[in-house]
C-alpha positions, 0 to 999 in steps of 0.5 A: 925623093925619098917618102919622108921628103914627099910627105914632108913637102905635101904637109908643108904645102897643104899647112902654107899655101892659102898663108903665102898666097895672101902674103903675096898679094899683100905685096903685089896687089896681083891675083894672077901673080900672086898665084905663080909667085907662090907656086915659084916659091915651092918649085924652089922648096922642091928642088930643096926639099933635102935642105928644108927638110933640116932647116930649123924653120921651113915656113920662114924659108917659104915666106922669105923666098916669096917676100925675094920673089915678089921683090924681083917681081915688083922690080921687074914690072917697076922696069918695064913701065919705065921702059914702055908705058902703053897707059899714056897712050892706050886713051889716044890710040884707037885699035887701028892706030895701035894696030899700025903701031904694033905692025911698024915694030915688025911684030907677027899679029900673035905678038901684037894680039898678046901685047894688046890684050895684055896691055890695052885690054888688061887681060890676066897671064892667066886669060891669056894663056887660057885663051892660046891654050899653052902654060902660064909659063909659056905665056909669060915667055912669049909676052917677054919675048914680043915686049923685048922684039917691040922695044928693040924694034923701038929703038932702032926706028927713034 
């Protein structure tokens, strides 16, 4: 990238970030989110750095990419809760029962841990991953892929 496109994305990034992030959370109601929708939102002006740079109003760009974002967020955690609610459940079962639970699904005991935490306790993607020591990203990967390995495992025992 050439240094006009590094100046002109650092100026883009450092005028907009506090802006979007607000945006965000206005949509979401999600700190943690918040954060990675916005930080998803530059990745994509980064990788378009090129045509941004000639767009006649970046910063329309940006918080038109955040507002998509978000959306898919919202669409994606509107699914999930469709799919499996542990709220109706989390007051009936105690941490025994959501043990045996979690052990049924054949899930390992990192996958039930993260599912509880993330559930149960309402740990942020942000504590959680802090607390296995792996990138925010990673994080979310493996909590997709336990919630998916629980609803599969769901599926054939119902």
């Amino acid at each position: 990238m050439s240094g006009k496109f590094d100046l002109f994305f650092d100026n883009l990034y450092l005028e907009n970030y506090k802006s979007l992030l607000n945006f965000a959370y206005r949509l979401t109601n999600e700190k943690n989110f918040s954060e990675e929708i916005v930080q998803d939102a530059f990745v994509e002006a980064y990788k378009k750095i090129e045509l941004l740079y000639h767009h006649e109003n970046p910063v329309g760009w940006l918080y038109l990419t955040v507002r998509n974002i978000s959306k898919a967020y919202l669409r994606e955690l509107a699914a999930l809760k469709r799919r499996i609610s542990f709220d109706d459940v989390q007051l009936a079962v105690t941490d025994r029962q959501s043990d045996e639970l979690l052990q049924l699904n054949d899930l390992t005991q990192n996958e039930a841990d993260l599912i509880r935490k993330f559930y149960i306790y309402r740990f942020s993607l942000k504590e959680l991953s802090q607390e296995y020591g792996i990138s925010l990203s990673a994080c979310k990967m493996r909590l997709k892929r336990a919630r998916e390995k629980l609803m599969k495992a769901y599926e054939i025992k119902t």
